[in-house]
C-alpha positions as CSV (number, residue, x, y, z in Angstrom):
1,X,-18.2,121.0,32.7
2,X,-16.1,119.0,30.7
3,X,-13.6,121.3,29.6
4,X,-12.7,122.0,33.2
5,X,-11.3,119.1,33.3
6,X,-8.9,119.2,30.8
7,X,-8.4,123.3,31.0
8,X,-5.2,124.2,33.6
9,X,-6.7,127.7,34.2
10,X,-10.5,126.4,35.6
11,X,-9.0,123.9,38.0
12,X,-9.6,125.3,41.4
13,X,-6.4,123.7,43.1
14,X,-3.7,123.2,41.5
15,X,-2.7,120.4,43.7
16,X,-5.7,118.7,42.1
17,X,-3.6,117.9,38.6
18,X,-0.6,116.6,40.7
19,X,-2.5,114.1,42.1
20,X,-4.2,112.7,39.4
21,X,-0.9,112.6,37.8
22,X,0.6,110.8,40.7
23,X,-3.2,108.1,40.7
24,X,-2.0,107.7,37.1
25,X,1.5,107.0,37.5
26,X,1.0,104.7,40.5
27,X,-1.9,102.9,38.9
28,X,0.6,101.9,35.8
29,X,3.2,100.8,38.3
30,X,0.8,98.4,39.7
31,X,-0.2,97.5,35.9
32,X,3.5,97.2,35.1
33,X,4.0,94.6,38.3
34,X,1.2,92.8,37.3
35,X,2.2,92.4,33.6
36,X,5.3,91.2,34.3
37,X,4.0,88.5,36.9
38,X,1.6,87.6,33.8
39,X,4.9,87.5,31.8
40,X,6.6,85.3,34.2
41,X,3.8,83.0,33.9
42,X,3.9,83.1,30.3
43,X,7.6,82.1,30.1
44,X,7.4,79.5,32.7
45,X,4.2,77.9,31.0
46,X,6.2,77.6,27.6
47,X,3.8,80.1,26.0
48,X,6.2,82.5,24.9
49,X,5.4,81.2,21.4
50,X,2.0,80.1,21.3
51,X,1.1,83.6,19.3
52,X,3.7,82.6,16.5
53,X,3.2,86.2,14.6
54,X,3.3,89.6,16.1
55,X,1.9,92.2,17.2
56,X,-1.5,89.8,16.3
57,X,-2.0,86.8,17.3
58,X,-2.4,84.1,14.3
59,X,-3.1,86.6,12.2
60,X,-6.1,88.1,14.4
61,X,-6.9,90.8,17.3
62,X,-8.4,87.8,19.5
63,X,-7.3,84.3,17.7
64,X,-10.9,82.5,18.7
65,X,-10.0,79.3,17.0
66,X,-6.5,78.5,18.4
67,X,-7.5,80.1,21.8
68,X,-6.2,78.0,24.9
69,X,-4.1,78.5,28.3
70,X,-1.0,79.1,26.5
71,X,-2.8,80.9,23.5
72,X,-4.5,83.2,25.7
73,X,-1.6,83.6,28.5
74,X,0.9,85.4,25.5
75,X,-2.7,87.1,23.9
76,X,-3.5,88.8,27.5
77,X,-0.3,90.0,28.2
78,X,0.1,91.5,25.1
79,X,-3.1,93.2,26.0
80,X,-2.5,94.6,29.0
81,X,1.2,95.9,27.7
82,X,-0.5,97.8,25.3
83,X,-3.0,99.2,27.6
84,X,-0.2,100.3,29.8
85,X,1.8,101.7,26.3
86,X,-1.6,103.5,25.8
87,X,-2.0,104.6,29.2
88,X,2.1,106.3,29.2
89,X,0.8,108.2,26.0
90,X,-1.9,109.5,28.2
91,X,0.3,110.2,31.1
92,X,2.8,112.2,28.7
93,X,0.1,114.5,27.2
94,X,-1.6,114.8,30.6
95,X,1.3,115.9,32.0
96,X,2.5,118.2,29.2
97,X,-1.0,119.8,29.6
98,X,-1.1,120.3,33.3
99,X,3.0,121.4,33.2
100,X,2.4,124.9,34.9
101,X,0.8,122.9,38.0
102,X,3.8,120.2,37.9
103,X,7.5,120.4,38.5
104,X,9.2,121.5,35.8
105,X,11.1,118.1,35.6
106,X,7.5,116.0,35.2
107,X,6.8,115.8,31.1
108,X,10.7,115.6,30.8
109,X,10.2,112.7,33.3
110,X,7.2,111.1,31.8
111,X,8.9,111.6,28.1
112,X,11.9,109.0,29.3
113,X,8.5,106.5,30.5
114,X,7.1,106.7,27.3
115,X,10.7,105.8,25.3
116,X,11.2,102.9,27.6
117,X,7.3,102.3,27.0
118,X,8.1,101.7,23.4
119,X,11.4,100.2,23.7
120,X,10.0,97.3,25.7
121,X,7.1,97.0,22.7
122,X,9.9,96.4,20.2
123,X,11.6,93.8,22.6
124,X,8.3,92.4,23.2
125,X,8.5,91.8,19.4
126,X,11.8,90.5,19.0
127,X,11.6,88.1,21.6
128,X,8.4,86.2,19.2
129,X,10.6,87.0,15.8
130,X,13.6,86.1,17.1
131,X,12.4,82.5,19.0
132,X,12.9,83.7,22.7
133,X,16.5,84.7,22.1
134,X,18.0,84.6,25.5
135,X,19.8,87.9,25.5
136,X,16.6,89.9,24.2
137,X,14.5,88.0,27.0
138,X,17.1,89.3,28.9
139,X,17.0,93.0,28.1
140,X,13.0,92.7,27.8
141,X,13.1,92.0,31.6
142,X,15.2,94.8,32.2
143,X,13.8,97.0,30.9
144,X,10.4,96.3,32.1
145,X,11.8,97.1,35.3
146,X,13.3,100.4,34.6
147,X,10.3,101.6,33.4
148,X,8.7,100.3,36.6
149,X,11.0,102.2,38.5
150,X,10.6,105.5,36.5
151,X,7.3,105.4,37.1
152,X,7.9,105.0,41.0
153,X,10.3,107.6,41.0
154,X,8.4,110.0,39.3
155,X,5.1,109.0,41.6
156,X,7.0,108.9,44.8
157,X,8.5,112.5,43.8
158,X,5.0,113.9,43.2
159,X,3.1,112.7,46.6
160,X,3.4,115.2,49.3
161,X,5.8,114.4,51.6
162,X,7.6,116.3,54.7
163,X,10.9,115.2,56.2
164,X,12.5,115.2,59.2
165,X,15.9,114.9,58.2
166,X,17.5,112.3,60.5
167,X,18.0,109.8,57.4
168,X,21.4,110.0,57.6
169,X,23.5,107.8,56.0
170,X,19.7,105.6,54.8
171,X,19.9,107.0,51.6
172,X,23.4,106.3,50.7
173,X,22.2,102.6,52.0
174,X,19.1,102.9,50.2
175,X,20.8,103.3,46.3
176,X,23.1,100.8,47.2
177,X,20.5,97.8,47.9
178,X,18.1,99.0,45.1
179,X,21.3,98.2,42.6
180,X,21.9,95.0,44.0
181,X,18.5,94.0,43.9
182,X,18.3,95.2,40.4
183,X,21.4,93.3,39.4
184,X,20.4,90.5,40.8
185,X,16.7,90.5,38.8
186,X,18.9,90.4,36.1
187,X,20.9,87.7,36.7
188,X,17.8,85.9,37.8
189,X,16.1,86.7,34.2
190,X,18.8,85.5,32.5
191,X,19.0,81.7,34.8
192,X,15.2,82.1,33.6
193,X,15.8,83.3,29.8
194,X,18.1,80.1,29.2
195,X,16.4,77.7,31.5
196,X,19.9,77.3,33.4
197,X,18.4,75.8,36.7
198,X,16.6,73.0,34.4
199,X,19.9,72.5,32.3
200,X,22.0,72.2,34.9
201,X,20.4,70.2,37.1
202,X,19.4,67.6,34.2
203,X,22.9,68.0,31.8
204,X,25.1,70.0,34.1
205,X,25.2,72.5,31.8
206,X,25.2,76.7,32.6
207,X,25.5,75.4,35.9
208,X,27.8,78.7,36.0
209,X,25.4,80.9,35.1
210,X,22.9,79.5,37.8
211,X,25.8,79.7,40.3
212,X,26.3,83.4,40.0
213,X,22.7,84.2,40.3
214,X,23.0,81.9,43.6
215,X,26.5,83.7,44.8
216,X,24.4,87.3,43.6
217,X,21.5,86.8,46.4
218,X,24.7,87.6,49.4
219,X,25.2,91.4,48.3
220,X,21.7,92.3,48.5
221,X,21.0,90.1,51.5
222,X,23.5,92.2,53.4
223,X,22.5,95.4,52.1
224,X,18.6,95.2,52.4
225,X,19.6,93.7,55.8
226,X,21.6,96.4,56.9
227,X,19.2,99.4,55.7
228,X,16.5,97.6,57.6
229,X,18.9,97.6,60.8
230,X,20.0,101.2,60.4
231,X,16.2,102.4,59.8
232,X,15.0,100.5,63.0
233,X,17.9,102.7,65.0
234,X,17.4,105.9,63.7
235,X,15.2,107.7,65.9
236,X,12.5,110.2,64.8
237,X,12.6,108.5,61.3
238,X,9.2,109.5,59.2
239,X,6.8,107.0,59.5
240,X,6.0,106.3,55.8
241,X,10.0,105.1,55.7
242,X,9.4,103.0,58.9
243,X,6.7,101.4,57.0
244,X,8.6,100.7,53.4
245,X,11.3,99.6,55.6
246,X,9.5,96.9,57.7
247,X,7.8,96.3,53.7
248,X,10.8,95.7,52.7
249,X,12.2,93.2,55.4
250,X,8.6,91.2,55.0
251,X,9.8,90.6,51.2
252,X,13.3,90.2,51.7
253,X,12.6,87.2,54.0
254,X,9.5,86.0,51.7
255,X,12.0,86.5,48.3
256,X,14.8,84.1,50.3
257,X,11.5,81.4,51.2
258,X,10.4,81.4,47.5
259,X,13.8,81.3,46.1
260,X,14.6,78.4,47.9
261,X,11.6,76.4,47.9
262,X,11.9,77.2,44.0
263,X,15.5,75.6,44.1
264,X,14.6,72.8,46.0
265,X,11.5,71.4,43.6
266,X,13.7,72.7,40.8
267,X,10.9,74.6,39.2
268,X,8.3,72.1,38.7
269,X,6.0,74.3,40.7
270,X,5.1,77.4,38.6
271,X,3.2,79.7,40.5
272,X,6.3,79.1,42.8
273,X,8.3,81.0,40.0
274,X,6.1,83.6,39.2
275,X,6.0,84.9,42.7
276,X,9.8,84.5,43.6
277,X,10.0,86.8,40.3
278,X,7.3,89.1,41.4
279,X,8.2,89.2,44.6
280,X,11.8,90.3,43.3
281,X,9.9,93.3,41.4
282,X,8.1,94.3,44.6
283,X,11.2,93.9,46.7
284,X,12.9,96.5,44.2
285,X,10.2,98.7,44.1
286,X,9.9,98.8,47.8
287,X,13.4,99.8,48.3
288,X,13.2,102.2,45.5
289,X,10.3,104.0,46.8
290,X,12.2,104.2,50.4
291,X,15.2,105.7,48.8
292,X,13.7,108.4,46.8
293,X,12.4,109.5,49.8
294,X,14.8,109.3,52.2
295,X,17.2,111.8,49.7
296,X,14.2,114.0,49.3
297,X,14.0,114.1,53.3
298,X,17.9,114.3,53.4
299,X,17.3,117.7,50.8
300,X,14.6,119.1,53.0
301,X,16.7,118.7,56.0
302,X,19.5,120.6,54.6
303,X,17.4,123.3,53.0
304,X,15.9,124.1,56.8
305,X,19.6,123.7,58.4
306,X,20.6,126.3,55.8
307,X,17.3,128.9,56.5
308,X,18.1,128.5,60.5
């Protein structure tokens, strides 16, 4: 009975492996958001240092003796990166196992997950050995959400989907807002990385680096803005991309609530900042999800126009 489970040739669909491939990949994803709203929490509760060593924690798997909010803040979201490092290990053998039920492009795909995987471990560790150096903060956040969005694409690729082809120009649209949005995450994790708001406000100092994240919001206003207009007057559009679209105008207008309530207390409100910065990830993922399949319904579309 076992063996079935793991064996290619015994599985009686083989739509069964693609889907728990695409449980697997979308159940990191959410495990990805959630570890970078714990490390937004982390950061904005000074316990970026509180484990002073790495990868333990004063020397220990659990440090018992030193264990407090900040201790165990930087101890559990080490834990739960290295469940999800574990779990992309899994996802890459899984998926090189079950390759003959998968596209062709899916271990490939999983492969690139699993190098970002490790790549965000080792900036996980230089951003301890190195004191929170800014620019490593920096790239940690980024990358964090590139793997987060390979693992969307690849899920969102996977799920069965059938389009109707009148996306038109959505998709175009669609990688234009999910740049700016990522752009701007970056320029918000680097306000964050170097505590600009805080500096500026209290020794007007990086008060240029706060400004451009400020300036930043107006591209992917308009763009998420716009794609949310266009998708409302396209007719016959597929309902799942009526529903991320309407998702994404939700978070859009909740992103600009936080962002300025964050402003206005001037971050003395934490969980404030951990859910303008997770609402950012969503926001991104959102739009992501939309575009990937609006250019797979674009595809289908001209595959039928080119069989009539």
């Amino acid at each position: 009975m076992s063996d079935s489970l793991f064996d290619p040739s015994k599985i009686s669909h083989p739509a069964q492996a693609r889907s728990w491939i695409t449980r697997l990949v979308f159940g990191l994803a959410v495990a990805t958001l959630f570890l970078m709203a714990l490390g937004s929490a982390t950061r904005v509760m000074n316990a970026g240092l509180s484990c002073p060593d790495w990868p333990l924690c004063y020397g220990e798997f659990v440090p018992r003796s030193q264990m407090n909010l900040e201790v165990f803040l930087e101890w559990f979201h080490r834990l739960i990166a290295t469940m999800i490092g574990f779990g992309t290990i899994a996802l890459v053998a899984v998926s090189w196992w079950f390759r003959r039920d998968l596209p062709k492009w899916t271990p490939w795909a999983t492969l690139l997950a699993l190098f970002l995987v490790v790549f965000q471990g080792v900036l996980g560790g230089l951003t301890v050995t190195e004191l929170l150096r800014f620019d490593i903060v920096t790239a940690h956040l980024g990358t964090g959400l590139l793997f987060f969005s390979t693992l969307l694409t690849i899920g969102t690729l996977l799920i069965p989907y059938q389009g109707t082809g009148t996306v038109g120009k959505l998709r175009l649209v669609g990688i234009a807002a999910t740049g700016f949005v990522y752009f701007q995450s970056i320029l918000g994790g680097l306000v964050s990385s170097q505590w600009a708001l805080h500096q500026c406000f209290g020794q007007s100092q990086l008060c240029t680096i706060m400004n451009s994240h400020i300036a930043g919001i107006v591209p992917p206003i308009l763009s998420v803005l716009t794609l949310v207009i266009l998708a409302w007057r396209t007719p016959a559009l597929h309902p799942l991309l009526r529903r991320l679209i309407n998702v994404a105008g939700l978070l859009l207008v909740l992103q600009i609530t936080l962002g300025v309530a964050t402003f206005r207390l001037r971050l003395q409100v934490e969980p404030l900042t951990v859910a303008h910065q997770v609402t950012g990830a969503a926001l991104l993922g959102t739009l992501l999800v939309f575009t990937v399949l609006a250019l797979r319904d674009s595809a289908e579309g001209q595959v039928v126009k080119v069989e009539a």
